[in-house]
C-alpha positions as a Markdown table, in Angstrom:
| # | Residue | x | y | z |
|---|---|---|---|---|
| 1 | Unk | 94.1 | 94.9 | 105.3 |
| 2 | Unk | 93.6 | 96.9 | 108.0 |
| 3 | Unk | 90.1 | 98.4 | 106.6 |
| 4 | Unk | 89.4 | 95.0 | 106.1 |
| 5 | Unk | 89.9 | 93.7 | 109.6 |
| 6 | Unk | 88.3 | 96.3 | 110.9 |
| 7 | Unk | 85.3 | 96.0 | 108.9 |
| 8 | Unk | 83.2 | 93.0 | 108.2 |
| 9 | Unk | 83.8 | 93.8 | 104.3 |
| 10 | Unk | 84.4 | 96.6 | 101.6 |
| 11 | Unk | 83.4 | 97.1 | 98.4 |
| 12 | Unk | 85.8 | 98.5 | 95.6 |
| 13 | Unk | 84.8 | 102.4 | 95.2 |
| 14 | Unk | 84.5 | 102.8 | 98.4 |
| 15 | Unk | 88.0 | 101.0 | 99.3 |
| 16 | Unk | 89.2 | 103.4 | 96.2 |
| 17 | Unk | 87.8 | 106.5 | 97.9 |
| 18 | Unk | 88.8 | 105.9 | 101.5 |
| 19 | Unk | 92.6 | 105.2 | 100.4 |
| 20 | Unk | 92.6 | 107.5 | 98.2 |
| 21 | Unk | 94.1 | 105.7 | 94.9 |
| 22 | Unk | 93.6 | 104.3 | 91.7 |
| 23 | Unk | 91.7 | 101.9 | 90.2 |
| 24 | Unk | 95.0 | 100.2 | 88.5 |
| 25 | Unk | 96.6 | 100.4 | 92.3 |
| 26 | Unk | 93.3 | 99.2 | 94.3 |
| 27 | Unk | 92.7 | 96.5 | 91.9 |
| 28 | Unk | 96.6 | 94.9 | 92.3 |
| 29 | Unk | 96.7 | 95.3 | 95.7 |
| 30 | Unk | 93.8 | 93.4 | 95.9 |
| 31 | Unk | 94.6 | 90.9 | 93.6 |
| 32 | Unk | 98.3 | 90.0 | 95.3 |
| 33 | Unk | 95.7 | 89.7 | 98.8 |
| 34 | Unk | 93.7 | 87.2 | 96.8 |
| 35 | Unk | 95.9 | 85.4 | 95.7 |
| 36 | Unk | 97.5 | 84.8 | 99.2 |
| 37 | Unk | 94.2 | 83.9 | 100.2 |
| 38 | Unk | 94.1 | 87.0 | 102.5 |
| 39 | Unk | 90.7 | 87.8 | 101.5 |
| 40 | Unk | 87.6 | 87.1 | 99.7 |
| 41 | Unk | 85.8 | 88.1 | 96.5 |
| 42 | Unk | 81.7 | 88.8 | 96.0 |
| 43 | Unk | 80.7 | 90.1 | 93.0 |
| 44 | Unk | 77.1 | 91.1 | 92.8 |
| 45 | Unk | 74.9 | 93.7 | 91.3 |
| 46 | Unk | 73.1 | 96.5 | 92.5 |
| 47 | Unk | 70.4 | 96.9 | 90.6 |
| 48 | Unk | 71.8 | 96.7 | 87.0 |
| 49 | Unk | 75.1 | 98.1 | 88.5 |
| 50 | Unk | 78.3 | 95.1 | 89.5 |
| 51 | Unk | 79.1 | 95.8 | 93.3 |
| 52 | Unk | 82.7 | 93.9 | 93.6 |
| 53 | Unk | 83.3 | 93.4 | 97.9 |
| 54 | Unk | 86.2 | 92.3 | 99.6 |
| 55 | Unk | 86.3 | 90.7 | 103.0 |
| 56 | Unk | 89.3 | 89.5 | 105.3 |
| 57 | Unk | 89.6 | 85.4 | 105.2 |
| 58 | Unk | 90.5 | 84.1 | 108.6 |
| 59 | Unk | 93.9 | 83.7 | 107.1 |
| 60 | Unk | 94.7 | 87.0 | 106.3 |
| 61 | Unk | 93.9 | 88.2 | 110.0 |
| 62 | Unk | 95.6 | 85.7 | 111.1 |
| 63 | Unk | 98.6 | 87.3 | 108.9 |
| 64 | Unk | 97.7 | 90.8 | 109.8 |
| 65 | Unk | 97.9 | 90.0 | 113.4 |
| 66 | Unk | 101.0 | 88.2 | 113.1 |
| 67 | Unk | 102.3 | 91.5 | 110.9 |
| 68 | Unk | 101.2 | 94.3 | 113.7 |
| 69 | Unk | 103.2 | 91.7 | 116.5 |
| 70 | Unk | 106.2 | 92.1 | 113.8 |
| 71 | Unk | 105.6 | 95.8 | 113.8 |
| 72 | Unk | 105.3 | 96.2 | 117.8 |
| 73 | Unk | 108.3 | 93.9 | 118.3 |
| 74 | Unk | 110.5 | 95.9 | 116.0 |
| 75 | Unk | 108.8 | 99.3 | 118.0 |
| 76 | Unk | 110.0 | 97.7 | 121.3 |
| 77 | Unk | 113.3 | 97.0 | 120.4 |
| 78 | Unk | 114.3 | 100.5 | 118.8 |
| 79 | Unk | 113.2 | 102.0 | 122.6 |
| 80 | Unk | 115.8 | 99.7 | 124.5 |
């Protein structure tokens, strides 16, 4: 989610390159986001080649951002 966020979308290789996994990994990950409605699906070609990208719905940064407050809280309380 995080590449997503920060990007305005990804496409499937080069998700798959930059996380350095599989296809079979990539692809569930990707399907468990889309089925939470945390992102979006385009499939398009390239020339005779399909071009799959993935972009971050306003509901999953909305999630993401409510997972990094999560994630700083927790931080927080383990310095006290």
């Amino acid at each position: 989610m995080s590449v997503l966020v920060a990007n305005e979308s990804y496409d499937f290789n080069s998700l798959k390159d930059l996380l350095e996994v599989t296809d079979g990994n990539l692809a569930s990950h990707l399907k468990a986001l889309e089925k939470d409605e945390y992102i979006t699906v385009n499939k398009s070609f390239l020339g005779r080649k399909p071009n799959t990208r993935y972009q971050a719905s306003a509901k999953g940064i909305a999630a993401f951002k409510k997972h990094l407050e999560a994630l700083e809280n927790l931080i927080k309380q383990q310095k006290l």
